[in-house]
N, C-alpha and C positions, 0 to 999 in steps of 0.2 A: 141297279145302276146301269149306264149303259157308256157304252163304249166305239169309239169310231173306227172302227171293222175296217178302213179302206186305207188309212195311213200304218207306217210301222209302229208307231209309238202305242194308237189306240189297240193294236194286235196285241202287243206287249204288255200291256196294263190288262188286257182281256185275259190272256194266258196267265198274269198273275195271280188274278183273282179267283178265275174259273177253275183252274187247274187243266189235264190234259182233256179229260171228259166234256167237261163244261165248253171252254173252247174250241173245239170240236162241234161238239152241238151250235154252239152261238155262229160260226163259221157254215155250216151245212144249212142252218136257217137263212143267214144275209145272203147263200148262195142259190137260195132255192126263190126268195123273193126279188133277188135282182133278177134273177133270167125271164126274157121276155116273151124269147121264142128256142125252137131247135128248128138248127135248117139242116137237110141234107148228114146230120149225128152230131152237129156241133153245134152246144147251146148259146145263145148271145148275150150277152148282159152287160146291163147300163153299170159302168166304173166312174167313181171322181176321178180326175189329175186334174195335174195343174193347167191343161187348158180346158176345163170343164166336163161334163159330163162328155160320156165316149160308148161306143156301144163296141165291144169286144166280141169277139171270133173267139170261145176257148181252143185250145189245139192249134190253133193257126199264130198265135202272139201278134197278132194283129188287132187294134180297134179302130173307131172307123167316129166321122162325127154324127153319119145320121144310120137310123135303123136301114134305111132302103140299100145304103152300102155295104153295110156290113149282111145282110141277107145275099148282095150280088156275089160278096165274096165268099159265104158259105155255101154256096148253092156249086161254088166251082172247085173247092177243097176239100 
């Protein structure tokens, strides 16, 4: 079965099923195929919200709408 990894509700239902292991795993997998790139120690990765896909700065709680952004801003943090 699968589960939408990017909302809370799909986390929740994942955690339910999976238990803490499982979720974990499932979480370290969507986190390892969303990231695009690492710039400068901080990896970037494509997130849903609600204004669409966004490419995120981790560490920095910034995301950005295009890849070439969010690289200017990790290249400087």
């Amino acid at each position: 079965m699968s589960w939408n990894l990017d909302t809370p509700e799909g986390r929740f239902a994942a955690a339910e099923a999976l238990g803490p292991e499982g979720y974990n795993r499932a979480m370290l997998e969507k986190f390892e195929r969303d990231t695009v790139q690492v710039v400068n120690g901080h990896p970037i990765r494509r997130v849903a919200s609600r204004f669409g896909q966004l490419f995120m700065v981790d560490g920095t709680g910034l995301a950005f709408y295009t890849l070439a952004e969010a690289i200017t801003h990790a290249e400087h943090n």
